[in-house]
C-alpha positions, 0 to 999 in steps of 0.5 A: 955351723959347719959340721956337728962331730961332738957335742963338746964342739957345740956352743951352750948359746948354739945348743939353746939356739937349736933347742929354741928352734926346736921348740917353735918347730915343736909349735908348726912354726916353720917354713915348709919349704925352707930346704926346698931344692936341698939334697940329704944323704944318710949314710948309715954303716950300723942298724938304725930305727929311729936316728934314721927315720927321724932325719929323713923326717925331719928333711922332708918336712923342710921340703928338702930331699933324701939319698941314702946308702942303702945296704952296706952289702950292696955299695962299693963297700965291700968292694974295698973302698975307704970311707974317705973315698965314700965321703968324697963321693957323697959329699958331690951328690948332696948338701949335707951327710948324716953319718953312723959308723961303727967305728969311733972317731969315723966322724972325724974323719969323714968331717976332713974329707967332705966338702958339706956338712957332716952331722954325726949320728954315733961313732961307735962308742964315742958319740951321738950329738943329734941324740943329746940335744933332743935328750936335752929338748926332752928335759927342758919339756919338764923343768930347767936344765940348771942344777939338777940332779941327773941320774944314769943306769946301765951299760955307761962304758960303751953307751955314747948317748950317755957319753954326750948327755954327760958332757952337755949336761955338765954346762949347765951344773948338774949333779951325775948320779951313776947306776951301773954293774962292775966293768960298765963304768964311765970311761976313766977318760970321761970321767976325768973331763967331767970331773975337769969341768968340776961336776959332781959325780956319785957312783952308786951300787944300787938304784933304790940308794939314789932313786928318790933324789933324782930329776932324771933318769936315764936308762941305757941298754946293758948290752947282751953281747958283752956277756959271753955267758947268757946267765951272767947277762940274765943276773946282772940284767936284773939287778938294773930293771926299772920297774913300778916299784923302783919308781915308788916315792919319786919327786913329782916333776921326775922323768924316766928316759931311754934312747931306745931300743928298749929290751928288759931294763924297763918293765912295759908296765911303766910305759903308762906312768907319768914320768915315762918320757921315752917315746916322748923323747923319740918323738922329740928327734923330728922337730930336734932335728929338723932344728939342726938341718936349718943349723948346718943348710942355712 
């Protein structure tokens, strides 16, 4: 596999391959010195937690080596230069490169001018492939991914883990419930190519219409600055809150998931619930990854 830019270039027998990698890495099966002599170089343009740390986890325990940018202010960045002449660059000192950027569609780009493997870890508001397939690691955990009934809530507009999920789940025929405050939508685009695929999509107003039907669901973040009046973040924010009420009369085999970071849309108090999978599904990003690494190094 040469570069993983979009889930939609990933094969549904390559996803179950890495998934399956995945959870025998999951089970201390792997070689600890399998990238030994490799050179990982994470290039990150946007804050990240838990996509960067987790690649530079799942590096090390292969045996391999991580280079990374460092602040963006202190590269030559600032100085003017383009990203492609980054990539190129990078792409001399290293075997593969991990990418965030802000803009969508960065990915692409650098993917043209490396000479290695470029995984994207976001684009802007277009999408995060490594995330989706330890989203999927996560469901695969509790039940299979045929045919269930997947539920989303939050900012759906410029949340690209939820673009990708949405797009990798409808191989395998689910039902897409949407959750989510006016103008927050799916983008009409995405829409239209899920659509395309012939998934079911229901858009719903309010959670507790759907709550008790669902397998999944997956919380994204409402994001407090698109909100120009912290009032108006305050009371839509609330409408879309996750709490152990919500949760009343879920099925047994369901499960709640975040990409993280969280801030108000999950009450702490789910955090003991059965169904709450989210650092669960953090977790998840080590052996995903360290799975997707073998993919694209060997």
């Amino acid at each position: 596999m040469r570069h993983i830019i979009s889930i939609n270039e990933v094969s549904i027998e390559e996803i179950d391959d890495i998934l399956d990698r995945a959870s025998a890495i999951d089970q201390g099966a792997f070689d600890p010195d399998a990238l030994n002599g490799k050179i990982l170089a994470n290039l990150f343009f946007e804050p990240s937690t838990r996509t960067q740390m987790s690649f530079v986890s799942a590096m090390l325990r292969l045996g391999g080596k991580v280079i990374n940018l460092g602040s963006v202010e202190a590269s030559s960045i600032v100085k003017g230069e383009t990203l492609a002449d980054t990539i190129r660059v990078a792409s001399g000192y290293a075997d593969a490169i991990v990418l965030r950027h802000p803009k969508e569609g960065a990915a692409r780009l650098a993917s043209e001018f490396s000479s290695v493997p470029v995984i994207n870890a976001g684009d802007g508001a277009g999408q995060h492939p490594s995330q989706t397939l330890l989203d999927l690691f996560t469901i695969r955990q509790s039940m299979p991914l045929e045919g269930i009934n997947v539920g989303f809530l939050g900012d759906l507009r410029y949340g690209r883990t939820a673009h990708s999920l949405a797009t990798a789940l409808s191989r395998y025929g689910v039902s897409i419930h949407t959750i989510t405050p006016p103008g927050l939508e799916l983008p009409p685009s995405l829409t239209h190519d899920l659509l395309d695929t012939g998934t079911k999509i229901v858009v719903y107003e309010h959670l507790e219409d759907i709550i008790t039907d669902l397998d999944v669901l997956y919380v994204t973040r409402i994001q407090r600055e698109r909100f120009p009046d912290p009032g108006a973040y305050a009371s839509v924010a609330l409408g879309y809150r996750v709490t152990p009420e919500t949760l009343a009369g879920v099925s047994d085999r369901f499960i709640l998931m975040h990409p993280l970071p969280r801030v108000d849309e999950i009450d702490p108090a789910v955090d003991a619930m059965p169904c709450a999978k989210y650092f669960e599904q953090a977790r998840n990003g080590v052996p995903v990854r360290m799975a997707m690494l073998q993919k694209v190094l060997l």
